[in-house]
Phi, psi and omega in degrees: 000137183231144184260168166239166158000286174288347157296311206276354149307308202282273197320324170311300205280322160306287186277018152044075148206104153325112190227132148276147200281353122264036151264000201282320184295286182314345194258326176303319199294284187334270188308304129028250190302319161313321181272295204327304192309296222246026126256013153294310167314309161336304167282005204280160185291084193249019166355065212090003198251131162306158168269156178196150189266359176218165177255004144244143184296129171210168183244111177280134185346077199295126162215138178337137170229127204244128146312098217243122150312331198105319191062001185205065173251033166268324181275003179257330185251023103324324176268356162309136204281333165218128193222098176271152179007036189135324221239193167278179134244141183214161196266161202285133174213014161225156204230000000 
């Protein structure tokens, strides 16, 4: 599959990246090559191959979920930029 131009425009332009119009040929060549790749990936046999989110096997960490206070809501309400009796303060946005 080959793109044109006015594609690699278009996909620039989705993705709110600024291309000049003579980088437009070289951003085509690219994506380009990017499909090409990943209809090569297409044919490959994967028959019987588990699918995996990594390429080494783990487990992720198990731990009791517990209901907590935090135990820190002075160092947690430090980062607030406004913070009244406890709480967040965030400004009024319904009337």
């Amino acid at each position: 599959m080959s793109i044109t131009e006015d594609e690699a425009r278009k996909v620039a332009h989705l993705a709110r990246i600024a291309v000049e119009d003579e980088a437009l040929p070289a951003l085509a060549r690219e994506l380009s090559g990017i499909l090409q790749f990943m209809e090569q990936l297409g044919e490959v046999d994967v028959e019987g191959v588990e699918p995996m989110t990594g390429v080494i096997p783990m487990r992720l960490k198990r731990r009791e979920d517990a209901v907590t206070t935090g135990g820190m809501p002075e160092k947690i309400l430090s980062n607030a930029p406004d913070a009244r009796e406890g709480f967040f303060a965030v400004p009024k946005v319904v009337e």
